[in-house]
LUMLUM-81034 format. One record per residue (C-alpha): residue in one letter; x, y, z. Coordinates in steps of 0.2 Angstrom, whole numbers, padded with zeros to 4 digits, always signed. Example, Ala and Ser with C-alpha at 12.3 -4.5 7.8 and 13.67 -1.06 7.14 Angstrom:
! LUMLUM-81034
a+0062-0022+0039 s+0068-0005+0036 
//
This chain:
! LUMLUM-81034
x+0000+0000+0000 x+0006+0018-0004 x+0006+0028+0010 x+0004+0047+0013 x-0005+0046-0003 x-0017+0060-0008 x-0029+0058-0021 x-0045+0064-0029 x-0058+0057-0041 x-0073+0068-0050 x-0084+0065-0061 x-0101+0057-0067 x-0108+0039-0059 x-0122+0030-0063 x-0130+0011-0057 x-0142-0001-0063 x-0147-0014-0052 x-0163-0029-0051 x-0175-0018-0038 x-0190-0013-0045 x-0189+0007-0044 x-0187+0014-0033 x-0175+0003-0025 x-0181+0000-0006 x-0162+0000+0001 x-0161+0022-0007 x-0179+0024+0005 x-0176+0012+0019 x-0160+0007+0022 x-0148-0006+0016 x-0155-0020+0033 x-0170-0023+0022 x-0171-0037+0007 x-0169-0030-0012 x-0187-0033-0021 x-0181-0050-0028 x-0170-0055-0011 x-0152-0053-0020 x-0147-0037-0027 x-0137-0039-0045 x-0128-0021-0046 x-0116-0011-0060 x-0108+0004-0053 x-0100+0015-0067 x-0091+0030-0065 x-0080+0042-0078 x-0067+0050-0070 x-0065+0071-0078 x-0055+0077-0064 x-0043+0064-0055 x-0026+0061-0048 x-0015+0051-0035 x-0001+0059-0029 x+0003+0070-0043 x-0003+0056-0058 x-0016+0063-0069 x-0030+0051-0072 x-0042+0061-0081 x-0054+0051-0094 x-0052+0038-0087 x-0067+0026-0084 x-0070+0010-0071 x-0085-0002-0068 x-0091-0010-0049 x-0100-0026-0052 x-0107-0033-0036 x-0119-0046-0030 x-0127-0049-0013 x-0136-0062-0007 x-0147-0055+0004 x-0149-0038+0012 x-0133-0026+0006 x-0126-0023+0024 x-0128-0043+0028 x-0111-0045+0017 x-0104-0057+0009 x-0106-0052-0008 x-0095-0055-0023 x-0088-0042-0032 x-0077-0037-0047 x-0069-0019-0052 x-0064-0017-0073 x-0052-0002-0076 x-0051+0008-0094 x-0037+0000-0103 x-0030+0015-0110 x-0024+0018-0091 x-0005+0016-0092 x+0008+0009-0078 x+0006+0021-0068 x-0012+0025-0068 x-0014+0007-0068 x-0004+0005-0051 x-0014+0023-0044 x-0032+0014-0046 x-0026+0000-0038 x-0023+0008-0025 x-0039+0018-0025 x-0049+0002-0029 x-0039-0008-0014 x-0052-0002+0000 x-0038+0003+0012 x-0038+0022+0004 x-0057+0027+0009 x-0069+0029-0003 x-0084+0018-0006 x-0072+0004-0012 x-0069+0003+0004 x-0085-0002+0010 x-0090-0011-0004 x-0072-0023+0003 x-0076-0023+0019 x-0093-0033+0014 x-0086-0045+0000 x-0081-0063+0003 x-0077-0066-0015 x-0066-0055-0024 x-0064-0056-0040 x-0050-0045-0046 x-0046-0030-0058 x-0047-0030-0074 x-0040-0020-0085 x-0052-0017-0103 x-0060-0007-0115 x-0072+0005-0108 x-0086+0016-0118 x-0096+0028-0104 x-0105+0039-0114 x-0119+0052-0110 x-0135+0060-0120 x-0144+0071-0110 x-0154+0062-0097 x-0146+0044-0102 x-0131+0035-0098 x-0123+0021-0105 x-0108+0011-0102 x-0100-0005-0113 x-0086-0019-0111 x-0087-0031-0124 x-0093-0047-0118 x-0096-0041-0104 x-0108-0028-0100 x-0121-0018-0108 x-0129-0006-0096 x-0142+0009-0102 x-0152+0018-0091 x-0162+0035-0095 x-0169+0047-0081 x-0187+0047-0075 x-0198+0064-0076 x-0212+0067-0071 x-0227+0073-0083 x-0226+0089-0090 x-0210+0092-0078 x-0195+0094-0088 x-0180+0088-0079 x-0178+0071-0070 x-0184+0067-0052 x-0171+0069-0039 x-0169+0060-0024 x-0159+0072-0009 x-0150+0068+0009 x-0151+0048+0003 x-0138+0036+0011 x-0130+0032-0003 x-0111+0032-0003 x-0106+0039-0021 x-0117+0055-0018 x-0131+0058-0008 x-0144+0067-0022 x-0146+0055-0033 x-0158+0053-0048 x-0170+0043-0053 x-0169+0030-0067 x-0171+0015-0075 x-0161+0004-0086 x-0165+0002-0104 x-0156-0011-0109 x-0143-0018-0096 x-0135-0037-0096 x-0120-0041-0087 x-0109-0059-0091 x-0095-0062-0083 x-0086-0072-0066 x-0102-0084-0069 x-0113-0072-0065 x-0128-0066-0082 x-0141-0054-0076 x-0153-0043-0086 x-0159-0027-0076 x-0168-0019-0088 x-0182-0010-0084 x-0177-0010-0067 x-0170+0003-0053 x-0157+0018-0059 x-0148+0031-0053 x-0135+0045-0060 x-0129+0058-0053 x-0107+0067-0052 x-0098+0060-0041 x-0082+0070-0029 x-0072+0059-0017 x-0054+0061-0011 x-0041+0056+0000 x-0039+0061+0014 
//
């Protein structure tokens, strides 16, 4: 582990996972089941103002895929984190270390509750964004799209404040239009189930 690192991470985030919307852990807490008792969830973040120590890792993009069994905070899930190719040594060893979970961030509690790790890998990333719609692509992998909710005859999407969640705490709504995940023997399909995008800001320390 690097120490006396210093690091920071902005950007935009967005998830899709298998809860009807809206997702009952965003409204009551993660000690209750997800809507089909496990929750199946892509976390998918572009980075447009980063660095650790000094390392510039702007544009760069990295995917969270995590499973849990039961409620979120009852552990033992099984996750895996993929990291844009283009990253080179260095940026390649600096997410590492920001991924580890012993820098902060929510990396690190999304460690603290996994049993099965399943690595870093490092591959091609397309995060894109249209308006109120967010996309993100690794082939043969994953295939996540959401698009923001609005209510009618309001023109921008429904927003959610002082939530729980540990990327941002005003979130919005969404719900996935087209979202499959294959990979570490894991195939789900969340489309048309629970979204949320909003930027993200974290650092260390």
């Amino acid at each position: 582990m690097t120490t006396n690192a210093s690091w920071t991470l902005k950007g935009e985030y967005f998830e899709n996972c298998n809860c009807e919307v809206l997702c009952p852990c965003i409204v009551q807490g993660t000690g209750i089941d997800p809507t089909d008792g496990h929750c199946d969830v892509a976390f998918a973040f572009h980075i447009t103002d980063g660095q650790f120590n000094g390392v510039s890792l702007n544009g760069l993009s990295f995917v969270a895929a995590c499973l849990t069994p039961g409620p979120m905070e009852a552990g033992n899930w099984t996750s895996a984190f993929y990291v844009d190719e283009r990253a080179d040594a260095q940026q390649r060893e600096a997410m590492e270390q920001v991924l580890s979970g012993r820098m902060g961030s929510p990396a690190e509690r999304w460690l603290a509750m996994t049993t099965d790790f399943k690595g870093i890998k490092f591959v091609p990333i397309d995060f894109k964004i249209e308006g109120n719609t967010r996309s993100v692509t690794i082939p043969n992998i994953i295939s996540f799209n959401v698009a923001g909710i609005t209510k009618r005859n309001q023109p921008d999407d429904m927003l959610l404040r002082n939530t729980g969640h540990p990327v941002n705490t005003d979130l919005y709504l969404a719900k996935g239009t087209a979202s499959t995940y294959t990979d570490h023997g894991m195939t789900w399909d969340n489309t048309n189930r629970n979204g949320h995008y909003a930027p993200f800001d974290w650092h260390w320390p």
